[in-house]
N, C-alpha and C positions, 0 to 999 in steps of 0.2 A: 023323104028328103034325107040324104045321109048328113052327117053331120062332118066338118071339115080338122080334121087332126091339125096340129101347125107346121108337120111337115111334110103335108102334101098342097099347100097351100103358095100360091104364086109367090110370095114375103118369103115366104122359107125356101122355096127354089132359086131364089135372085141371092139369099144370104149365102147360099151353099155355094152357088157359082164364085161369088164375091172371095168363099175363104177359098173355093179352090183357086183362083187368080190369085190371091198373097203367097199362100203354098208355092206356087210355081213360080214366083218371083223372087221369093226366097231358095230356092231350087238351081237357078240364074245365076245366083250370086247376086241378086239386086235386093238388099237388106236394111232396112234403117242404119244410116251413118256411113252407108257407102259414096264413096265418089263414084261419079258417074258423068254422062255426055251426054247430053241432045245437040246433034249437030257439031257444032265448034264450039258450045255452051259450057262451060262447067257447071256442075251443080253438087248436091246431096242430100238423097235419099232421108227425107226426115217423118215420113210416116206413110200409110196405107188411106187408101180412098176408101172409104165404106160406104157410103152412099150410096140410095140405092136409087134416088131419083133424082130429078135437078137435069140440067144441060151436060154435067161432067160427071156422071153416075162411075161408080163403081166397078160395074161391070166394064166399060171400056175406057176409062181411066184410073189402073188400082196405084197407083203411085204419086206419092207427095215430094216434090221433087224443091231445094231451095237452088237457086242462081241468083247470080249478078244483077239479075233484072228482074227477080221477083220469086215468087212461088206460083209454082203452078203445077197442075196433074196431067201427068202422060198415061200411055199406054203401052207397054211392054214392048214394042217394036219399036217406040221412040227413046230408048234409054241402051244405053250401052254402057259398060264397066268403062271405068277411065282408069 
């Protein structure tokens, strides 16, 4: 039975993906302290989702996003620069 490294291990492939997702969102222009849009929403950009389980994981929510109506976590096609 080999034994499992920590980076060939499911945990470390979801973490990988998770930082390539911030990567590319900072890449975007979508950065901590940016303004930004969902929809007619203002908001701003005040952290990274890391998570890696839950209903709003990570991987398809990397964005902590503040609005008028609350905080909540998008996903990269639902944010736009304002």
């Amino acid at each position: 039975m080999a034994t499992r490294t920590r980076r060939n291990t499911p945990q470390a492939a979801n973490a990988e993906n998770i930082i390539e997702l911030v990567r590319s969102a900072s890449r975007r222009g979508l950065y901590v302290g940016r303004n930004v849009k969902i929809g007619i929403v203002r908001g701003i950009i005040i952290g990274y989702n890391i998570a890696r389980d839950g209903r709003y994981p990570g991987e398809r929510f990397p964005l902590l996003v503040r609005t008028e109506l609350g905080t909540g976590k998008f996903a990269l096609n639902e944010v736009a620069k304002a």
